[in-house]
C-alpha positions in Angstrom: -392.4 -77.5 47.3 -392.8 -80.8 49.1 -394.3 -83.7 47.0 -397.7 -84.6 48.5 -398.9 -88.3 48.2 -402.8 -88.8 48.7 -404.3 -92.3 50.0 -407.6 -93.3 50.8 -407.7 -96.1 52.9 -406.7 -96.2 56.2 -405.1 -99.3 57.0 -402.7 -99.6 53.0 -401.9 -95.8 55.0 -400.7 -97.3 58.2 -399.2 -100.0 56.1 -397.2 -97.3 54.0 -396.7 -94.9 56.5 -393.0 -95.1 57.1 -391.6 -95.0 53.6 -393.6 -91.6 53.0 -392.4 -90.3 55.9 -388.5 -91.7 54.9 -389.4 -89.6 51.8 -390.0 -86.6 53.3 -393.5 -86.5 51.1 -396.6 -84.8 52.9 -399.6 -86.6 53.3 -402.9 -86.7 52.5 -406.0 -88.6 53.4 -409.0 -88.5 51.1 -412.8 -89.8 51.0 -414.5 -91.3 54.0 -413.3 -92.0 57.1 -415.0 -93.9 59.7 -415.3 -92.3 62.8 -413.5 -95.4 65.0 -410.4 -94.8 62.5 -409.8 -91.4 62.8 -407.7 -91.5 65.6 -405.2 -94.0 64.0 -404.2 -91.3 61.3 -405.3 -87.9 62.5 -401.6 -86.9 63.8 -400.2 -88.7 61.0 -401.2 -87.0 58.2 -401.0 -83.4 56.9 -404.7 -83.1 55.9 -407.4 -84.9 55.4 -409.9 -84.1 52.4 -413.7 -85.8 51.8 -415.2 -85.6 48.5 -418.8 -85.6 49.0 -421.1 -86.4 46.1 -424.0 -83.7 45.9 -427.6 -85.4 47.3 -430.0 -85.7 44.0 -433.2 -85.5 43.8 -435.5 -87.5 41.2 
């Protein structure tokens, strides 16, 4: 099983990019994403996650 590393901003990613490649780790990008940054890590990592928090009414 290959050693996954999650990150969840975009540009310490691209910053880091290299070395968890190097690794051989997969990748995974969690949370929000702006839409205008998407297509700097789409094809770089393995999946991308968003954790949404449930809408409450009071």
């Amino acid at each position: 099983m290959t050693p996954l590393r999650g990150e969840n901003r975009c540009q310490e990613f691209l910053d880091k990019e290299d070395s968890y490649h190097k690794e051989g780790l997969k990748i995974a990008f969690i949370g929000h994403l702006q839409r205008n940054k998407v297509k700097y890590i789409a094809d770089k990592v393995d999946r991308m996650e968003r954790v949404a928090r449930p809408l409450i009414h009071i």
